[in-house]
N, C-alpha and C positions, 0 to 999 in steps of 0.2 A: 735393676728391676724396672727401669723406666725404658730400659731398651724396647722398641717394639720387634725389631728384628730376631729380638731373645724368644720373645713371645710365638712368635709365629714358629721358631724353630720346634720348641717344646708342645707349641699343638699338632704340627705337623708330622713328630715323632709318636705321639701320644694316640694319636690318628692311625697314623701309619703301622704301629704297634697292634692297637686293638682290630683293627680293619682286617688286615691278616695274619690276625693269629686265629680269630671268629673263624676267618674261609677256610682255614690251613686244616683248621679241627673238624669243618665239617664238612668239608669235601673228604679228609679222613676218616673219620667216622663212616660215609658213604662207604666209602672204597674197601674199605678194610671188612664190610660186613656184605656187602655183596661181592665182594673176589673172594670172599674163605671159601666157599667151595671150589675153585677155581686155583686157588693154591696149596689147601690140602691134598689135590692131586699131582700139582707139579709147582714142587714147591722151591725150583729154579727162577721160577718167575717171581718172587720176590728180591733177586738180586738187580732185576731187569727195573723193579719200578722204585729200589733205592738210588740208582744210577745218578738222576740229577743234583741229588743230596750231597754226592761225592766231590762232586767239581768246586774248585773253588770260586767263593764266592765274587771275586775281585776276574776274572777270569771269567763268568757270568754273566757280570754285568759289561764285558768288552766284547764275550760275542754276539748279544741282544744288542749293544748299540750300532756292531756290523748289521746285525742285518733288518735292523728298523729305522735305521740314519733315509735321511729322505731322498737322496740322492742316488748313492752307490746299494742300496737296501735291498734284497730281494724282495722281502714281502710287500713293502710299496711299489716296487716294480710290477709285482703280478697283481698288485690291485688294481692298479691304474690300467694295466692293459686289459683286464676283464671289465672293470667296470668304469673305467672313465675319470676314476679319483679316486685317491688315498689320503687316510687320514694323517694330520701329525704327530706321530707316535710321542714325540717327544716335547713337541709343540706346549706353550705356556698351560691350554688346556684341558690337553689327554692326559702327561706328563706324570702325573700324578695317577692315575690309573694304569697305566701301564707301569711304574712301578711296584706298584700293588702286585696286579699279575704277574710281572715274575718274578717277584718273593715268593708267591701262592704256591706256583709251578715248582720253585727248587725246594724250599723245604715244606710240603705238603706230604714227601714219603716219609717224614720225620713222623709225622701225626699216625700215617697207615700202620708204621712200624710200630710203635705204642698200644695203637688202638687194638691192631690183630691180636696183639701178642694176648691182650686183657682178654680181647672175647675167645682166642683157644683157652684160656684160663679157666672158664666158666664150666664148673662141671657138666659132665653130660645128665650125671642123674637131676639135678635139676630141668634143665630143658624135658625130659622125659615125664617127669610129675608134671611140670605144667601144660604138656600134652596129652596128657592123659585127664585131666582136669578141662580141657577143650583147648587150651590156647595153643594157638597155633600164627603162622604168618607175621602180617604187623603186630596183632596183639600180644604173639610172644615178644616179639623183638622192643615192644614199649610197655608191658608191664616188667619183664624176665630180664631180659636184656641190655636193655638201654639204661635202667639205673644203676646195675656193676659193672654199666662201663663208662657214668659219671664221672667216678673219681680220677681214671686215669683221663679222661678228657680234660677236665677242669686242670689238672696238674701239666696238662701240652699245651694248654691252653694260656696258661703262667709261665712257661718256659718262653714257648714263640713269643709272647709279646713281650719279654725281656727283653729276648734277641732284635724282636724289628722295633722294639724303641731304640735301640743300640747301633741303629742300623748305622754303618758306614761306608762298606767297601764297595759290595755292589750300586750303590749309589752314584761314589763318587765317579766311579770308572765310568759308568751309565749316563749320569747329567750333569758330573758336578753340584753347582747351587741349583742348577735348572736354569729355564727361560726364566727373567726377573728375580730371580731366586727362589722359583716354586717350588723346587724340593731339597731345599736348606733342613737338615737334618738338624737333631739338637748335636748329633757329632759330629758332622760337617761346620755347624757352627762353632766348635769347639776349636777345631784344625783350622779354619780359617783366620779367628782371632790370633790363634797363634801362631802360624806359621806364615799367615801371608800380609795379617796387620801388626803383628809385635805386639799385640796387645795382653801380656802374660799375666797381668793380674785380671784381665777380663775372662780371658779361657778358663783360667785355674777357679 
C-alpha cells in the first residue's frame, strides 16, 4: 500500500476505464440512433461497422504502434510533410490519449450493437402516441427515447469499464509501461511484478 508506483497503476486504470467507456457509450448512443434509418435499409452495413470489434486486441495494439511509431509511421509521415511537424503519438505526453482513442475506436461498435438493438426494441406504437401528442425530433428522442434506452446504456457502460480497467493486451503490445511508465496498467503492473521482478507475493 505504500507503493506509489501501485497507485498510480490503479488510477491510471480507473481513469482509463471510466474515460472510455463514457466515450464508447456515447459516440454509441450517437451512432446507433442516427444510422437506424440508414441500416434499416441495408442492414449489411452493420457487419461493416462491427469489423474493428473482431480483430484482436493484442493484434490492435501492433498495428497502431506500426503506424504511429515516429519514424517508420505513416501517419507522422504525412503529417510532417503537409504541415512541417508531427506529434508524438506515443510520446510521455499524448501517450495516454492516444490510447484512449484506440480503445474508443475498437470497441465503440460494441456500444452501437447494444444501443440499436434497444432503440429497434422500442415499440412503434409508442413513438406514434407521442407524435401525435406533438413530440417529435429531439423532443422525442429526449422525453421517448433516450430514457429506454438508459438502461441498456448504463449496463455498456459497466461492461466497458470492466474491460478497460482490465485493460492489458492492446497496451502492452502498443507501449508497454510507456515513456517513464505513463501507461502502466494495474495489469501491466501485475505482469511486471511477476514476470520481470519475481516479486510473487507482490503480484498476487
Amino acid at each position: 500500500l505504500a507503493d506509489d508506483d501501485f497507485w498510480y497503476a490503479v488510477g491510471l486504470s480507473f481513469r482509463f476505464g471510466a474515460l472510455t467507456a463514457a466515450l464508447e457509450v456515447a459516440l454509441g448512443l450517437f451512432l446507433a440512433v442516427f444510422l437506424a434509418p440508414l441500416i434499416e435499409r441495408r442492414p449489411w452495413l452493420m457487419a461493416i461497422l462491427m469489423m474493428p470489434m473482431v480483430v484482436a486486441p493484442a493484434m490492435m495494439g501492433l498495428m497502431y504502434r506500426l503506424v504511429l511509431h515516429e519514424f517508420v509511421g505513416p501517419l507522422p509521415h504525412y503529417l510532417f510533410a503537409l504541415f512541417g511537424r508531427s506529434p508524438a503519438f506515443l510520446g510521455p505526453d499524448t501517450v495516454f490519449t492516444t490510447i484512449v482513442v484506440i480503445e474508443t475506436l475498437q470497441w465503440t461498435p460494441f456500444c452501437i450493437l447494444l444501443i440499436y438493438t434497444a432503440y429497434q426494441a422500442i415499440p412503434g406504437d409508442l413513438r406514434e402516441a407521442a407524435r401525435v401528442d406533438g413530440a417529435r425530433g429531439w423532443r422525442l428522442f429526449r422525453r421517448i427515447e433516450l430514457p429506454l434506452l438508459m438502461p441498456v446504456a448504463i449496463i455498456a457502460f459497466v461492461i466497458r469499464f470492466i474491460d478497460g480497467f482490465r485493460v492489458f493486451d492492446n497496451i502492452y503490445v502498443l507501449t508497454g509501461t510507456g515513456p517513464g511508465g505513463a501507461t502502466t496498467s494495474l495489469s501491466i503492473y501485475i505482469y511486471t511484478a511477476f514476470f520481470r521482478s519475481a516479486e510473487i507475493g507482490e503480484a498476487v
